[in-house]
N, C-alpha and C positions, 0 to 999 in steps of 0.2 A: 499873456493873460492865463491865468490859473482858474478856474472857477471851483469852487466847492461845492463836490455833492456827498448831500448828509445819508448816508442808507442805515434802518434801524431793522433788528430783527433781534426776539427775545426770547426765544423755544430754539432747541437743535433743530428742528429740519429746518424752522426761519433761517437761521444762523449758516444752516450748510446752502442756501439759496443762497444769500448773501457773501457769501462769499466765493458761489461759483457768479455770478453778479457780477461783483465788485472785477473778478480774472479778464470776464467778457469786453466791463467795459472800459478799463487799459487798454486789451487789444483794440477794440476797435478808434480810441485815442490815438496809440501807436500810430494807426495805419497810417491817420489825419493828420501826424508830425504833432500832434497838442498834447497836452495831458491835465489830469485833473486832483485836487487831493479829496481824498474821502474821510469824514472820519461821522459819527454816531455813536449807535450801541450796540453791540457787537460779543462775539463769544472769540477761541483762539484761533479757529479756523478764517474767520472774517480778515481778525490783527493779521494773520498771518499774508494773510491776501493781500493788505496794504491798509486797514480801516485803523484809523487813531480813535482805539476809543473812548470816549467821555462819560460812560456807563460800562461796565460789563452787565452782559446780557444773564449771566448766573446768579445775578444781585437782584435782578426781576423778576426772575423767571418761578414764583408760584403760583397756584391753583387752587383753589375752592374756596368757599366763602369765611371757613377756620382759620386756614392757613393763610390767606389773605391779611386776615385780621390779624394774626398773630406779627406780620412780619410789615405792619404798615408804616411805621416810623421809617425803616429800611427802605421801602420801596417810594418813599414820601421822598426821604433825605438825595435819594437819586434821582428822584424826576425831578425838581427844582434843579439839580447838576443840569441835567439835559438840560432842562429850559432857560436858566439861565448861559447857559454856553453859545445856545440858538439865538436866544435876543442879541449876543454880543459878539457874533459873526454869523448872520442869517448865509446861510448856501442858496447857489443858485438853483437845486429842486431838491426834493426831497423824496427817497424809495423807502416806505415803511412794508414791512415784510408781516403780514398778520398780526398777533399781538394786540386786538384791538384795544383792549382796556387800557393802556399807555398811548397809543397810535392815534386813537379819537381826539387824544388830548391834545398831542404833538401836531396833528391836523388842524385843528382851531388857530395853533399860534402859527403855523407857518400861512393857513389861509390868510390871518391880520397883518401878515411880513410881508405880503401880497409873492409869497416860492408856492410854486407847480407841486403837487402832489400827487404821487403816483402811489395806489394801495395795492402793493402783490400780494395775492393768496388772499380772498373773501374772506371775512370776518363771516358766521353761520347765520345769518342775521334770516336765511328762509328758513330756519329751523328753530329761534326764538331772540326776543328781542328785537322783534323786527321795527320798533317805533328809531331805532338808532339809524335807520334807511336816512332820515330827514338827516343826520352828521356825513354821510355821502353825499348825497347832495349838498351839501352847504359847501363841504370845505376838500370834497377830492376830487380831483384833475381825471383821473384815469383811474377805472377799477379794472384790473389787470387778474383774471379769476383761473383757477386751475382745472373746476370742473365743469363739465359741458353744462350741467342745467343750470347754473348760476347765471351765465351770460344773458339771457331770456328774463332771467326774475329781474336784475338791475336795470336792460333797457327798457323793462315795463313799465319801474320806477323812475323813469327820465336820465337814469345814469349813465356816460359813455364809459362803458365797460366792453370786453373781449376777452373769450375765453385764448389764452393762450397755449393752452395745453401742460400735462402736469410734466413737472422738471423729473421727476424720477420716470417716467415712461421713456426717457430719452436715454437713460443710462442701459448698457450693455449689461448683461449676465454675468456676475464673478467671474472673475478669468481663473483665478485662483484654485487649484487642484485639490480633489477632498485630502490624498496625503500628506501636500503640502500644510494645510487647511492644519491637518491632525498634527504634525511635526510643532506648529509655531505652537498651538494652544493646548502641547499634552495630552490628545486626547487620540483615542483605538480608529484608525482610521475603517478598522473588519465589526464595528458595532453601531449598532441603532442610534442613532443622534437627534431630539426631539428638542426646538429650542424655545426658552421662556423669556420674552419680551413682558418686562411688565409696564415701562415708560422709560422718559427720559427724568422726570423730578424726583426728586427724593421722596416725598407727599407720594405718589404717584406708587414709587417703587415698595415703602414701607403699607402700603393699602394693599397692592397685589402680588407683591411676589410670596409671603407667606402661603397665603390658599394655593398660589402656583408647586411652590414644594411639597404642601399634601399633597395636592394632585400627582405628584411626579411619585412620590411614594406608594399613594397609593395604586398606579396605574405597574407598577414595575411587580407588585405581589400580586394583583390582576393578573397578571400576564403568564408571572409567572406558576401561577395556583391553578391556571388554563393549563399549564403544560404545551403551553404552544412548539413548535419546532420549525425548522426551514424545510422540512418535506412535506409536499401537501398541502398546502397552507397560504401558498402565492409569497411568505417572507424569503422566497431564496437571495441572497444575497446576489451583485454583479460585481465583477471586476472587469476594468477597462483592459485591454490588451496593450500591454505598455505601461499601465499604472504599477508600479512595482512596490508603489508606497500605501497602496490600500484601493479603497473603493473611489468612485468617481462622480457618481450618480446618487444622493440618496431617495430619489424618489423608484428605484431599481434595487433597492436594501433593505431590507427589512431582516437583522440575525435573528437567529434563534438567543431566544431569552435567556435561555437555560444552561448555555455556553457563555455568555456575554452580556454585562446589565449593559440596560439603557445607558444614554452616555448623554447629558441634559447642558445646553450651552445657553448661560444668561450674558447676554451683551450687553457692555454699558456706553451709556451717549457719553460723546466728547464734550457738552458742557458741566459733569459732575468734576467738581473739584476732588482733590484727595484725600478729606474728610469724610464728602458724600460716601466717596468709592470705599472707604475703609467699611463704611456703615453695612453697605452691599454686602461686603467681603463678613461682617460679623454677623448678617444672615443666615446667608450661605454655611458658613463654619456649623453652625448651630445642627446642619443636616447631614450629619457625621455617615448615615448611612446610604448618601445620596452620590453618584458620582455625577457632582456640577464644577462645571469649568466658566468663571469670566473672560468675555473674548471681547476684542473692540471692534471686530466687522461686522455688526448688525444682519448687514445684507448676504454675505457669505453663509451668515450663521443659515439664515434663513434658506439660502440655497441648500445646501449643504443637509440640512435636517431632513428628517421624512416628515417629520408633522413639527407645527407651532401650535404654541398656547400665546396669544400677542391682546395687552392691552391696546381698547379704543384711542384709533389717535392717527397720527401720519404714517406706522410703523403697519397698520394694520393694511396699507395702501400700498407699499414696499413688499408685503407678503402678497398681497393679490398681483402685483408686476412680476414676481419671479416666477408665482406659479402653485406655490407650496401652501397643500390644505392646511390649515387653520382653523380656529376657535378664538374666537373674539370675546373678552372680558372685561372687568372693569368697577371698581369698585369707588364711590365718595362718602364724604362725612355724610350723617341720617340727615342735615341738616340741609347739604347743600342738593340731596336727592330729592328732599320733600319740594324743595322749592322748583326743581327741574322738571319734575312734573308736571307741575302746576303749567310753566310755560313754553316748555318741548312742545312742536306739533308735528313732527316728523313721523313714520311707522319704525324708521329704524335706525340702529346707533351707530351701527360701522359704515363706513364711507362706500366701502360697496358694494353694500346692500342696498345702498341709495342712489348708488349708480344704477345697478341694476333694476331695482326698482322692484326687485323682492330679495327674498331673504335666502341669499348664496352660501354665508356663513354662518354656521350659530352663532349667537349672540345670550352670552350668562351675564346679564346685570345682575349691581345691588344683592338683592338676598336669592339671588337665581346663581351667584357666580358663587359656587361649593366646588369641593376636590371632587366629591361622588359623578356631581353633575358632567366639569371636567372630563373626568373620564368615561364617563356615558358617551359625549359626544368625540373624543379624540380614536378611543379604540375602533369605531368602524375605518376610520380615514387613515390607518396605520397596513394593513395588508392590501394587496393589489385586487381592485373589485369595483364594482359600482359605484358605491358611494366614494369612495377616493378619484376614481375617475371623470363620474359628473362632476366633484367639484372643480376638478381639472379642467374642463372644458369650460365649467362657467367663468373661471376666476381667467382664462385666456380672452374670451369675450370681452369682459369689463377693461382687462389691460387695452385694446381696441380702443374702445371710448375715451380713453384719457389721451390721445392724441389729435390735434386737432382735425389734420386730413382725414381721420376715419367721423369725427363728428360732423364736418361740412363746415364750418368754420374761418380753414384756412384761403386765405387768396393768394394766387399768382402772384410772386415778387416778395412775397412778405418772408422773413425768417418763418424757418417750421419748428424749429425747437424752442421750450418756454424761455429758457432764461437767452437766449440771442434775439425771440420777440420784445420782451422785457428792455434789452440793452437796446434796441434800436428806438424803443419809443421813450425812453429814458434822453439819448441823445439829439429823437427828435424837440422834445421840448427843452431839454437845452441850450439848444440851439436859440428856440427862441429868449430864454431867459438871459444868453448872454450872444447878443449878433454881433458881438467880433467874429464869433467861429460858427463856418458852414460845414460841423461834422459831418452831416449828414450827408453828403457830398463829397466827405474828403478834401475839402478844398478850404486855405484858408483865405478868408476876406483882405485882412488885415496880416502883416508879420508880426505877430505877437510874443518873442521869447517865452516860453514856460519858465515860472517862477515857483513853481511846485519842488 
């Protein structure tokens, strides 16, 4: 016996769950001598994992209410793909990975196929649109949530939900050396490194990373029209004892301007195809006076930088796990802001600020997100002092919370980390969905050759 399990996810961070996911639950197949095929909708890192996919997740994956429109025949022509491909090999459950606007859908039919549904990573629904609480209810098995106060909102709502804790809290620190870091991506490993996330969508990236490059521009004549230097000043630069390739640390670096520009690292997500990326690369071009480098480590970059500028989103959550002060941004059509308004009821836009439950990092919306602004708020959190340091402490705090043992959460026996919670309760139902195989247990009922 083979059972099919269908896992969808249609954003990069969805996509990198899904396919750390998809790793988990081989191995724990493995262990049990079974195995299972997976296929959905999925990006390369998924395919890669083992997922056949019936969608790419890059054919989904737009945002606002514009861009939506613009690309709905596209997004139409692939969701009937998915759903007819479900109708005519229903899987024994189903992991949809956030994404709700396709996911709610996909949830309906597989509730009428009578497949278990498992929803990773809450859809914002205590933050607006909360009447879609009643499509949880109707048609999910298991709401599988990353952040601590969600858990509390869905069992209020009658939902069996558990925070699992977030998959990125689980990940170790770059291991990756800032010389090395400097060698792969061209860049001074003895210079200030400030990095600009603007998203992973193209939409996403063409709305922010322009104001991010004034910003950078104009933060680098700032700095330098200060006459700043490394004596005095708390920017002395460190080098590691043994680094021979440059510095190691940039929250310990801060150069003098005046010797060394800024040195500004845009990372791009692994699901822009090589269109998108060109499009990046013909932004970037345009800021002949700027030294910016594209890098594909995100998380490094982040490490690595003294300060970010990071669009709202999952990336802003990655910079509060590593540590590194930020300014949270973010920009949508006038269209799709007017109506946000209207039904946001949250106080705050980045994720943890809302963990925290005030306000840790700036936050520049809409007509608040300017270069000027930018760098009002980036230059105190640039030299070694109070405000770079409070922020320090508090963005260490909130990593805390994102684990479940430090929320109260976790029980004796249970996996601690998100995605091996995920895989176990994935295999728990399973299990019931197909009782030839006692995964859960490691034991097989039946000898069932794998026809996978």
């Amino acid at each position: 016996m083979c059972p099919t399990i269908f896992i969808s996810a249609g954003e990069a961070s969805g996509e990198h769950y899904g396919a750390l996911l998809i790793d988990e639950l081989q191995r724990r197949l493995a262990a049990a001598g079974q195995s299972a095929s997976f296929v959905g909708m999925g990006g390369d890192r998924m395919a890669a994992a083992g997922l056949r996919r019936i969608v790419r997740s890059e054919d989904m994956a737009v945002m606002g209410i514009t861009e939506v429109v613009r690309h709905l025949p596209r997004i139409y022509r692939e969701f009937q793909k998915l759903k007819r491909a479900i109708a005519a090999h229903p899987p024994a459950i189903a992991v949809l990975i956030d994404f709700p606007d396709i996911h709610f859908k996909l949830a309906e039919q597989f509730h009428k196929l009578g497949v278990p549904v498992i929803f990773f990573v809450s859809p914002q629904l205590w933050a607006w649109k909360k009447h879609r609480i009643k499509l949880v209810q109707k048609y999910v098995t298991r709401m599988l949530v990353i952040f601590p106060f969600e858990e509390p909102f869905y069992r209020e709502h009658g939902v069996n939900a558990e925070f699992v804790g977030h998959p990125l809290a689980e990940l170790p620190l770059p291991a990756i050396r800032r010389g090395q870091f400097a060698a792969e991506n061209d860049l001074n490993p003895a210079t200030t490194w400030i990095a600009l996330l603007p998203g992973s969508r193209p939409k996403e990236i063409r709305d922010n990373l322009p104001e991010m490059l004034a910003a950078a521009q104009m933060l680098v004549e700032s700095l330098r029209g200060k006459g700043l230097s490394g004596k005095g000043t708390g920017f002395s630069p460190y080098i590691e004892p043994g680094d021979t390739a440059g510095l190691q640390s940039p929250r310990d670096a801060f150069q003098d301007v005046q010797t060394a520009a800024l040195q500004f690292l845009i990372p791009l997500a692994p699901t822009l195809n090589t269109a998108q990326r060109a499009q990046v690369r013909a932004l970037v071009d345009e800021s002949t006076s700027l030294s910016l480098h594209l890098v594909d480590d995100a998380r490094a970059a982040l490490f690595h930088a003294r300060v970010s500028i990071v669009a709202s989103g999952t990336a802003t959550v990655e910079a509060a796990l590593i540590g590194n002060p930020f300014v949270v941004v973010y920009r949508v059509s006038p269209l799709t802001y007017a109506i946000a308004k209207r039904v946001v009821t949250v106080p705050h836009v980045a994720m943890c600020n809302l963990i925290a439950g005030k306000r840790v990092v700036p936050e520049l919306i809409q007509n608040d997100f300017t270069a000027a602004n930018i760098v009002q708020q980036i230059e105190p959190l640039l030299p070694d002092g109070a405000p770079r340091q409070s922020m320090m402490q508090e963005l260490a705090s909130i990593a805390g919370l994102l684990r479940p043992g430090q929320f109260g959460s976790s029980q004796p026996g249970k996996p601690t980390g998100a995605i091996e919670r995920v895989a176990a309760i994935t295999m728990e139902l399973l299990e019931t969905a197909s009782p030839a195989l006692d995964i859960a247990t490691h034991k097989s009922r039946q000898r069932v050759r794998p026809t996978c």
